[in-house]
N, C-alpha and C positions, 0 to 999 in steps of 0.2 A: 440569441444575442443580436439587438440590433446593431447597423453597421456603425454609428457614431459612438455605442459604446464599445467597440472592436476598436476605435480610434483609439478611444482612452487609457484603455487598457494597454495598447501598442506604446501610449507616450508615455505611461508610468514605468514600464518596462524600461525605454530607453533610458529615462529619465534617472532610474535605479542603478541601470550599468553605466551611466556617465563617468563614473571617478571609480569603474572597477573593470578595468582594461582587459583583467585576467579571468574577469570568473564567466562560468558557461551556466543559465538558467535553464532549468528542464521547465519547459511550460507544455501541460496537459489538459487536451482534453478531455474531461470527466464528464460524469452524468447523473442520475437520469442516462440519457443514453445519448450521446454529442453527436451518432452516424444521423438523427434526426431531423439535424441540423440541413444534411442534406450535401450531395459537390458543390454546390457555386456557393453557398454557404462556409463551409469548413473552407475550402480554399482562401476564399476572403478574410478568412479570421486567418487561417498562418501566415497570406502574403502579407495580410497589415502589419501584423507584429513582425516578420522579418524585414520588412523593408526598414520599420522603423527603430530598430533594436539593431540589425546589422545581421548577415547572414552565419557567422560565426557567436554570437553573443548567445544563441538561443539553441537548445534540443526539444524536439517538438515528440510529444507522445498522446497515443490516444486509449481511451480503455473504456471494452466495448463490449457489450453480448453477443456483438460477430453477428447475430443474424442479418443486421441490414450491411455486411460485406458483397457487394456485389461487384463485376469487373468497373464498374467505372468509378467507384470509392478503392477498388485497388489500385489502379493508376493514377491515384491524386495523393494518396498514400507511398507509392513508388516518387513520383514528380516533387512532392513536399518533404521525401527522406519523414517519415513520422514514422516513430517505434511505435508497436499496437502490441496491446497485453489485452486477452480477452477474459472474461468474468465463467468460468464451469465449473459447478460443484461438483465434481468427477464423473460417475456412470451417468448413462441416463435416469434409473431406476432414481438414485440419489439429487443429482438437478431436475428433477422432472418436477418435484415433491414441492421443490419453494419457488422457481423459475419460471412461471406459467405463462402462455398468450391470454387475451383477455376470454376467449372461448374453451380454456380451461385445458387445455392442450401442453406438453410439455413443451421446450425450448433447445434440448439438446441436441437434435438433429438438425435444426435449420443453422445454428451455434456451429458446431462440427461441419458444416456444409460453407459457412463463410470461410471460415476456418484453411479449408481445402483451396479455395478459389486464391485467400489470400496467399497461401504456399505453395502455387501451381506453379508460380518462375521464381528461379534467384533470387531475383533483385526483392517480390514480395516474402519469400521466404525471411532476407538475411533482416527485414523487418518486423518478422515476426517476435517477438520475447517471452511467449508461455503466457501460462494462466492464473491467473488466480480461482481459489476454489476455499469455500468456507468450510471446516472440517463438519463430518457427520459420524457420529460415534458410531451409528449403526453400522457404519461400512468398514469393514477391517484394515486396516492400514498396509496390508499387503496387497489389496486389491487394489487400492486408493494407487499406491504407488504402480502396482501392474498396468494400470488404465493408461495411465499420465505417461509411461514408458511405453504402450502400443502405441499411443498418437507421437511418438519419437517428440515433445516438449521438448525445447531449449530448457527451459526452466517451469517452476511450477513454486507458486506461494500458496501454504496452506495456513488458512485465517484462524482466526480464532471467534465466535462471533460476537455479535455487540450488544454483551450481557454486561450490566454493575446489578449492583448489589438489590435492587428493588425489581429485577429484571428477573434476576436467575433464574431457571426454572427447577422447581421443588424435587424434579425427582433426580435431579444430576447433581454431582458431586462434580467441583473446576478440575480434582484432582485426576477424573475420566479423561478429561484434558491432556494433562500432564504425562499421563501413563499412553494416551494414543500417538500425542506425539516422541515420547521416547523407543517406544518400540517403531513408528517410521523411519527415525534416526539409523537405528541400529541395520535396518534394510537397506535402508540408503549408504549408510557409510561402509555397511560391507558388501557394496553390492559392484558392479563394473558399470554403470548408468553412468552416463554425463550429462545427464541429468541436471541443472541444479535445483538445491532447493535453499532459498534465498535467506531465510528465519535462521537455518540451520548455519551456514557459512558465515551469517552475523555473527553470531555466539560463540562460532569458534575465531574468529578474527577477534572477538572483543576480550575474548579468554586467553589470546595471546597477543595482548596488549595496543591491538586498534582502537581509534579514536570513535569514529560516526558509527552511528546505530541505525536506526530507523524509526517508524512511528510507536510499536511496543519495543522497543530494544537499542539499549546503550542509554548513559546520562548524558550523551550528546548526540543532535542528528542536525540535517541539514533543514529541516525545518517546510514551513507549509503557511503560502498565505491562499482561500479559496477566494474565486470571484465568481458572485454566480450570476447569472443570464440579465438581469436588472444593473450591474456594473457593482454592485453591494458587495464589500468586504467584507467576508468572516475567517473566523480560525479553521482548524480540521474538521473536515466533512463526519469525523465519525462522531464528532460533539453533539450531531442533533440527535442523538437516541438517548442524549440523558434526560432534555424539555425542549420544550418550544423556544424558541429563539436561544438557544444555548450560545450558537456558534455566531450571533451579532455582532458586529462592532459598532454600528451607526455608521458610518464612511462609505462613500461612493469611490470612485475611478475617477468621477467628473470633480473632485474638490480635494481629494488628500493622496497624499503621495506616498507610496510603494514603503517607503522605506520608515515610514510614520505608522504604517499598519504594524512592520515587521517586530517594531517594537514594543506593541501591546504585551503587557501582561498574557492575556489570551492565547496570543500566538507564540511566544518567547516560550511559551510551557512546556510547548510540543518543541524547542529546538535544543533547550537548555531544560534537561530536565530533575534538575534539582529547585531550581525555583519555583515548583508548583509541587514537591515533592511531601509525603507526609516526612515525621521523624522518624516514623519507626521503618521506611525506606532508606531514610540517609545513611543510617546506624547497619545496614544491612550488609554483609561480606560481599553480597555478587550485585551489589546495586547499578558499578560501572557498566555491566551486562543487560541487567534488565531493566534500569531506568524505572521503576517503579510501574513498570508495564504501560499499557496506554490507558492515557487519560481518560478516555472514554469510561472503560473499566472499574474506574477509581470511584463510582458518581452514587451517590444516593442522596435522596431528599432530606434527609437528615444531618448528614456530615458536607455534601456537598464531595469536592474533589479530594479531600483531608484523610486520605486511607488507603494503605496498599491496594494494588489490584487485585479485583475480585478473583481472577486468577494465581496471586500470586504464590499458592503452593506449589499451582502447577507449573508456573515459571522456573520456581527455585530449583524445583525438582529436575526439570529439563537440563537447568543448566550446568547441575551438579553431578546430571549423569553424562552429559556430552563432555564433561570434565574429565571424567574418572576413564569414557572412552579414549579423550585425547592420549591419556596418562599412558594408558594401554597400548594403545598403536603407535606412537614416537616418542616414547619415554620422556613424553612431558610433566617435567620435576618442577612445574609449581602449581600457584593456584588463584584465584581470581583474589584473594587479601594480598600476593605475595607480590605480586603483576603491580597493584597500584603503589 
C-alpha cells in the first residue's frame, strides 16, 4: 500500500469517527500476507491511521502465517500494541498439505517457529489471540483439539471452508461438517481447557439471547468494509470464491467516504443479515443463530446468493445439539423460538 493511500485511508477512518465519539474500530491488517509489507512499512500504516483517527478510536490487528514473525516485527507489534491471530490448519501433517512455500515444502515449522519468537516475552505473548485453522475432516476432532491444547492457544477458530454450492466437492457430504464439529464441542465443553473456541461461545451467547454474531453466525454482526492494497473498496474478502470481481464496489479511499461504502447493499449483507437473506432462512427457528451462514456459502451461478448455506444442515445441526447440551449442563428451559 503506497504511502498517500495510507493517507486516505487514515482520513476516511477519521472522517467515519467524527460524530461517533464512543465507538472503537478494529482495523486489520489482512492479506495475502501484510508481514510483506515489511517494519518501516507496517509502522507507517499504523502510525498514519493513529495519528489521524486518535490513539483511542482505533484497535489495530494483524493476521498472519507467522512465518515472516521475526524479532524486529515483534517489537513493532509490542510498540503498536497490534493483536496477531496466525492462519494453522492444525498438525503439520494437515497444514503441510494446502500451506506450501513455493519450493513445495510445508509451512508449519517456520509458522510454529514465529509463533515462539512472538510469545518469548509478556508483553508479545498477551498479543498474541490464537489461530485460525480451516477444519480437515481427515483429522479427528480430538486430535485437532489435542494440538491446539499442546501449543497452550488462547483461543483457536475452526473454519469451515469456502465451498457453495458449485464448489462442493462430490464425495463430501456439509453434514461431515456438522457432525465434526459437534463432536469438538462436546470435547471442548467437557473438557478443563481455557481454551476458547470462538464459533462455539457465539451460539451459545446467541442461544441465550446475545445480539452480534460474526461473519457465519447471528442475523447481526459488527460488519466488514475491505480495502485492498490499491485504496479500492470491497465487501468481505470471502466473496471472491464465488467470481471474479464479486467483492467490487467501484470506490476508491481517494473519492467516497467510509460511511457511503458501509452502506452498500454488498456490505450491509454481511452486517444485517436478513437483508440478503433467502425466505426459506427467514422462516427458520435458529436463524437469530445462524444468519443464514455466510454469504459466501450461499452463492451458485444459478441462484446467485437466494439460498440457504450450503452448509446449512450442518449449521442447524450444530446448533440444535449445543442446544440440547446447554439444556443438559444448566438446566437451560428454553430454546432459540422461545428466546426471540
Amino acid at each position: 500500500m503506497a504511502d498517500e493511500t495510507m493517507k486516505d485511508v487514515s482520513r476516511r477512518i477519521a472522517e467515519y469517527l467524527a460524530d461517533k465519539p464512543n465507538l472503537t474500530l478494529t482495523v486489520v491488517a489482512h492479506g495475502g500476507e501484510p508481514l510483506l509489507l515489511g517494519v518501516p512499512g507496517l509502522r507507517r500504516f499504523f502510525e498514519t491511521v493513529r495519528r489521524a483517527a486518535g490513539p483511542r478510536a482505533v484497535r489495530f490487528g494483524i493476521q498472519t502465517n507467522g512465518v515472516l514473525i521475526t524479532p524486529d516485527i515483534v517489537d513493532l507489534l509490542i510498540a503498536e500494541n497490534v493483536f496477531t491471530s496466525v492462519s494453522l490448519d492444525g498438525q503439520p501433517i494437515s497444514n503441510d498439505l494446502r500451506r506450501i512455500n513455493k519450493n513445495g515444502t510445508g509451512s508449519a515449522a517456520a509458522t510454529m517457529a514465529g509463533v515462539s519468537r512472538l510469545r518469548a516475552s509478556s508483553q508479545g505473548a498477551r498479543l498474541f489471540t490464537g489461530f485460525l485453522a480451516v477444519i480437515d475432516l481427515d483429522v479427528n476432532p480430538a486430535e485437532a483439539l489435542a494440538f491446539f491444547n499442546r501449543l497452550s492457544s488462547p483461543s483457536v477458530d475452526f473454519l469451515l471452508p469456502h465451498y457453495n454450492y458449485d464448489t462442493f466437492p462430490a464425495h463430501q457430504s456439509p453434514l461431515e461438517y456438522g457432525a465434526w464439529l459437534a463432536k469438538l464441542f462436546d470435547l471442548w465443553f467437557d473438557d478443563a481447557t481455557e481454551m476458547r473456541i470462538r464459533s462455539f461461545e457465539v451460539i451459545m451467547k446467541l442461544l441465550l439471547g446475545g445480539t452480534y454474531g460474526m461473519d457465519f453466525l447471528g442475523s447481526v454482526s459488527r460488519g466488514v468494509v475491505t480495502i485492498e492494497t490499491d485504496g479500492s473498496y470491497h465487501s468481505l474478502d470471502a466473496l471472491k470464491t464465488s467470481f471474479s470481481g464479486a467483492t467490487a464496489t467501484g470506490m476508491t479511499v481517494s473519492e467516497t467516504a467510509l460511511a457511503r461504502v458501509e452502506s452498500l447493499p454488498a456490505v450491509s449483507a454481511t452486517r444485517d443479515k436478513a437483508t440478503a437473506a433467502s425466505t426459506t432462512c427467514l422462516t427458520c427457528p435458529v436463524f437469530s443463530v445462524c444468519g443464514g451462514g455466510l454469504l459466501a456459502h450461499r452463492f451458485s451461478a444459478a441462484h446467485g446468493y437466494n439460498r440457504p448455506s450450503v452448509f446449512c444442515k450442518a449449521l442447524y445441526g450444530l446448533i440444535r445439539h449445543i442446544e440440547r447440551r446447554l439444556g443438559e449442563s444448566c438446566k437451560f428451559d428454553g430454546s432459540v423460538t422461545a428466546l426471540q
